[in-house]
C-alpha positions as CSV (number, residue, x, y, z in Angstrom):
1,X,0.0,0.0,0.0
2,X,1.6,3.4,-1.4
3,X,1.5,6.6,1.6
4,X,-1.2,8.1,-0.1
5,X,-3.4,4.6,0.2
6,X,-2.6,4.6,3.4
7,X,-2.8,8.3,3.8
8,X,-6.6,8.3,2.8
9,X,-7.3,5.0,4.6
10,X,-5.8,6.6,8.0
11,X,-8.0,9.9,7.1
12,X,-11.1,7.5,7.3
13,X,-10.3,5.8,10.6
14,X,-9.6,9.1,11.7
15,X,-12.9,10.7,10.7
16,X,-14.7,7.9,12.5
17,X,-14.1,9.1,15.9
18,X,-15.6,12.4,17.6
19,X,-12.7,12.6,20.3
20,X,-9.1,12.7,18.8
21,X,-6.1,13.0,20.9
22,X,-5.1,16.5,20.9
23,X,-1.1,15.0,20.6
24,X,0.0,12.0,19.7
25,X,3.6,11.1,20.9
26,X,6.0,8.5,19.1
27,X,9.1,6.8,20.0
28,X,11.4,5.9,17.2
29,X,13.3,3.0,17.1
30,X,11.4,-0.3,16.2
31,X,7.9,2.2,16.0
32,X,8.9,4.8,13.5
33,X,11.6,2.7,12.0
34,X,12.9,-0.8,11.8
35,X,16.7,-0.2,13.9
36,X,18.0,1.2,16.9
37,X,20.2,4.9,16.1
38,X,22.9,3.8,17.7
39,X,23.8,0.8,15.5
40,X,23.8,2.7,12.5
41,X,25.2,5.9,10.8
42,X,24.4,9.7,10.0
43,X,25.8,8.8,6.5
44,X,23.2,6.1,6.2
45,X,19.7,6.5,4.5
46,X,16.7,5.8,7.0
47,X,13.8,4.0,6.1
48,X,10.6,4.0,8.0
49,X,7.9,0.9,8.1
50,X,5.5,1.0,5.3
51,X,2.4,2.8,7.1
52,X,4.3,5.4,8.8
53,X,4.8,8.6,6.3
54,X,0.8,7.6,5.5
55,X,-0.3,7.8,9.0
56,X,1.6,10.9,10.2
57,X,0.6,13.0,7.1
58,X,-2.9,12.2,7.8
59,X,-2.8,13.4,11.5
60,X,-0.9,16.9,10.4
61,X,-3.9,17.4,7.9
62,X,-6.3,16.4,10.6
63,X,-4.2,19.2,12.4
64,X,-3.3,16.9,15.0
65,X,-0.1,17.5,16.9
66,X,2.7,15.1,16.9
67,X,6.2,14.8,19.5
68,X,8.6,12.3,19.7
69,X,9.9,10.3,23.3
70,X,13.2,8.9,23.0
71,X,15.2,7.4,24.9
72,X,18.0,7.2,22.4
73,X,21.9,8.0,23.2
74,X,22.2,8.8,19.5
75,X,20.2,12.1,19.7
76,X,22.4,13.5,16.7
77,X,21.5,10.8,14.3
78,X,18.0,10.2,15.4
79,X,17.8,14.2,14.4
80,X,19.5,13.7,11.4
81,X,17.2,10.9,10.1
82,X,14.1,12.4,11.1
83,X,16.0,15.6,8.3
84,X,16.9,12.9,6.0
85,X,13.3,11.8,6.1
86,X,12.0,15.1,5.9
87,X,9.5,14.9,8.6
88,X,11.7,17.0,11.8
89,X,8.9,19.9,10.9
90,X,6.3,17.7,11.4
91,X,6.7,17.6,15.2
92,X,6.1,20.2,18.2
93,X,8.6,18.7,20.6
94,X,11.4,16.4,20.3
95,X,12.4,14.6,23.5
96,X,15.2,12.7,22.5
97,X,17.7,11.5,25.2
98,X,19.2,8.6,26.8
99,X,17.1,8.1,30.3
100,X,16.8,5.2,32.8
101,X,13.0,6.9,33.8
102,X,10.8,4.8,31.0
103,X,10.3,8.1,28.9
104,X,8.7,9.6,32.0
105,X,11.0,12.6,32.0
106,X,10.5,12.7,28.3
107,X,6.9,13.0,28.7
108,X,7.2,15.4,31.4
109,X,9.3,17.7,29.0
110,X,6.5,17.2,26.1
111,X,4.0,18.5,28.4
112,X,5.8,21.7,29.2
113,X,6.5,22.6,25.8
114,X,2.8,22.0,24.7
115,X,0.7,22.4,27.4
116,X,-1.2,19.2,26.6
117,X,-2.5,17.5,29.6
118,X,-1.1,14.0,29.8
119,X,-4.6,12.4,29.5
120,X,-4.9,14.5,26.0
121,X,-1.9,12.5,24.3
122,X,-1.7,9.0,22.5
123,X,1.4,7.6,22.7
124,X,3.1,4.6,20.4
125,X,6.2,2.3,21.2
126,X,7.5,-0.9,21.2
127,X,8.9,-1.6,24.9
128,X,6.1,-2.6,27.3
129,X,8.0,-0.9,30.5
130,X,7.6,2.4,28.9
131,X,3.8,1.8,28.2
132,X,3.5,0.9,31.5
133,X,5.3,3.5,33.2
134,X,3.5,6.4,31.0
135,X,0.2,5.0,31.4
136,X,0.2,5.7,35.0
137,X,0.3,9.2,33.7
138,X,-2.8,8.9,32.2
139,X,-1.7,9.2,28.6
140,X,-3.3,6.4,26.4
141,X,-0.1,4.1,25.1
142,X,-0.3,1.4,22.2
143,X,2.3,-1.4,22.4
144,X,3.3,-1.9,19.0
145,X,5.0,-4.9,18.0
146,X,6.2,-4.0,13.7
147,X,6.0,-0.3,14.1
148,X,2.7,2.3,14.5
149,X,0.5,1.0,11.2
150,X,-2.8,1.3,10.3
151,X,-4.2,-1.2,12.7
152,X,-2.1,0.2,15.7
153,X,-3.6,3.9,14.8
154,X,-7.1,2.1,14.7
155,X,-6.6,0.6,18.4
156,X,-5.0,3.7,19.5
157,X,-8.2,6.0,18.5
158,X,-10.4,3.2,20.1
159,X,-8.4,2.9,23.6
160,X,-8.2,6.6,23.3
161,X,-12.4,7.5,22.8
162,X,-13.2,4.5,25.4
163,X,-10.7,6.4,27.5
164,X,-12.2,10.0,27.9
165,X,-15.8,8.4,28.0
166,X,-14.8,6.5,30.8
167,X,-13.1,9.9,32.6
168,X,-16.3,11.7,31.5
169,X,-18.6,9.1,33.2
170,X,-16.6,9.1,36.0
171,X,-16.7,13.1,36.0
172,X,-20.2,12.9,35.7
173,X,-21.1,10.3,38.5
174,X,-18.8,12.6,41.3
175,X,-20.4,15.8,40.2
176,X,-24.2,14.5,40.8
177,X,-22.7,12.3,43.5
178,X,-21.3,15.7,45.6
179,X,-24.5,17.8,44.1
180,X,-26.5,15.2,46.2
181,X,-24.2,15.2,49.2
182,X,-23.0,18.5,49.8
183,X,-20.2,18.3,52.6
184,X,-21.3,19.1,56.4
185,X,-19.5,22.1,56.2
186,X,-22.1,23.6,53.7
187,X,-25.2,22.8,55.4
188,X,-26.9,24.8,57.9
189,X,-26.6,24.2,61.7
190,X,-29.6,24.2,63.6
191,X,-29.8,26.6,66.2
C-alpha cells in the first residue's frame, strides 16, 4: 500500500471518531523505524515501516499535533534521520535523550513545551515498561509490536475515545454524587 493509500485510509479511521487526541507522541526506534540509532550511521539512508509517512501525514492534515519520546543515546543521528526523512517539521517537541526513567521525564518535558495535559496524548512504542510507566500518567499508550500501522492507529483512536468516555462518566457520576451530598460544612446548623 503506497503513503497516499494509506494516507486516505488513515484519514477514514480518523474521521470515525468524535474525540481525537489532541497529541500524539512516538518513540522511534522499532515504532517509526525498523533499527536502533545507535547501530547505525548519520551517513546512512533511514527508512521507515511502510504505514508510517501515510499515518503521520494524515494526523498533520487532521491538524493533530505530533512529539517524539526517546530514549536514544544517538540524539544526533535520530535528528538527522528524522532531516533525512523530511518529517523533523512535522513535530512540536522532540524529547530525545538517553534516560533510565521509561520516557517519564520525556513526557514530562513534552508536556511543558505543549501544554497538553497527559490524559490529551496517544502515545506509540515498542517496549512494554515504557507503556506501563506512561500510562500511569494517564496518557493512552499502544504497544506496537512492527512499528505504528494502520491497525495500531485504529486501536490507538479506540483505547483513546473508550478512554475520555470513561473519565467523562466518572466526572459525571462525582459531580451529581457531591451535588447530592454536599459536605457538612455547607449545610446549615440548627440553632
Amino acid at each position: 500500500m503506497g503513503d497516499e493509500k494509506v494516507k486516505e485510509e488513515a484519514m477514514r479511521i480518523i474521521g470515525m471518531f468524535q474525540v481525537l487526541p489532541r497529541l500524539v507522541v512516538f518513540d522511534l526506534d522499532y515504532t517509526l523505524w525498523p533499527f536502533y540509532c545507535e547501530c547505525r550511521s548519520k551517513r546512512e539512508m533511514p527508512s521507515m515501516y511502510p504505514h508510517v509517512k501515510g499515518i503521520i501525514a494524515a494526523l498533520k492534515e487532521k491538524g493533530i499535533d505530533m512529539a517524539i519520546a526517546s530514549r536514544s543515546p544517538t540524539a544526533d543521528i535520530a535528528n538527522t534521520f528524522l532531516d533525512k526523512l523530511n518529517i523533523k517539521s512535522l513535530f512540536v517537541a522532540k524529547e530525545i535523550f538517553s534516560s533510565w526513567t521509561h520516557k517519564t521525564d520525556h513526557f514530562q518535558r513534552v508536556h511543558s513545551r505543549t501544554g497538553i495535559p497527559f490524559n490529551s496524548m496517544l502515545f506509540f512504542d515498542d517496549e512494554d515498561r515504557n507503556i506501563q510507566a506512561v500510562s500511569k500518567m494517564g496518557v493512552t499508550s499502544i504497544y506496537v509490536r512492527n512499528g505504528v500501522n494502520l491497525g495500531a492507529l485504529r486501536q490507538g483512536l479506540t483505547e483513546f475515545a473508550e478512554n475520555q468516555n470513561t473519565s467523562e462518566k466518572n466526572k459525571q457520576k462525582w459531580l451529581k454524587k457531591y451535588a447530592q451530598n454536599p459536605s457538612s460544612s455547607d449545610k446549615k446548623n440548627p440553632k
